[in-house]
Steps between C-alpha positions, in 0.01 A plus 500: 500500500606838418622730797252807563712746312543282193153488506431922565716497177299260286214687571629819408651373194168342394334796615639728242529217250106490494485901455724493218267251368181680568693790272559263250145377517374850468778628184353138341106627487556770374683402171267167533687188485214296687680155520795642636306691749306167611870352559598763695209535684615141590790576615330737736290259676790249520734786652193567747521111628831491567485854697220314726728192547788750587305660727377218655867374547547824675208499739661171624814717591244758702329185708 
């Protein structure tokens, strides 16, 4: 298991990882490339299950 701090990081890192894709996401309807926006909306929801498992791990450092 990661140590608290690795995990603070991965979160962080993920954090801004999903913004940059939410920019992306946005740039991508409005020059409308639908399937690429559907893949990247994908990539969305996946980043938001691994931020809940993350933070999950990280509550278990806080019990």
């Amino acid at each position: 298991m990661p140590t608290k701090d690795e995990l603070l990081y991965q979160i962080a890192e993920l954090k801004s990882d999903y913004i940059r894709q939410q920019g992306d996401i946005e740039k991508l309807e409005s020059t409308g490339y639908p399937e690429l926006i559907e893949k990247a909306e994908q990539r969305l929801s996946d980043m938001e299950k691994q931020l809940a498992e993350l933070n999950n791990q990280l509550k278990a450092y806080e019990s």
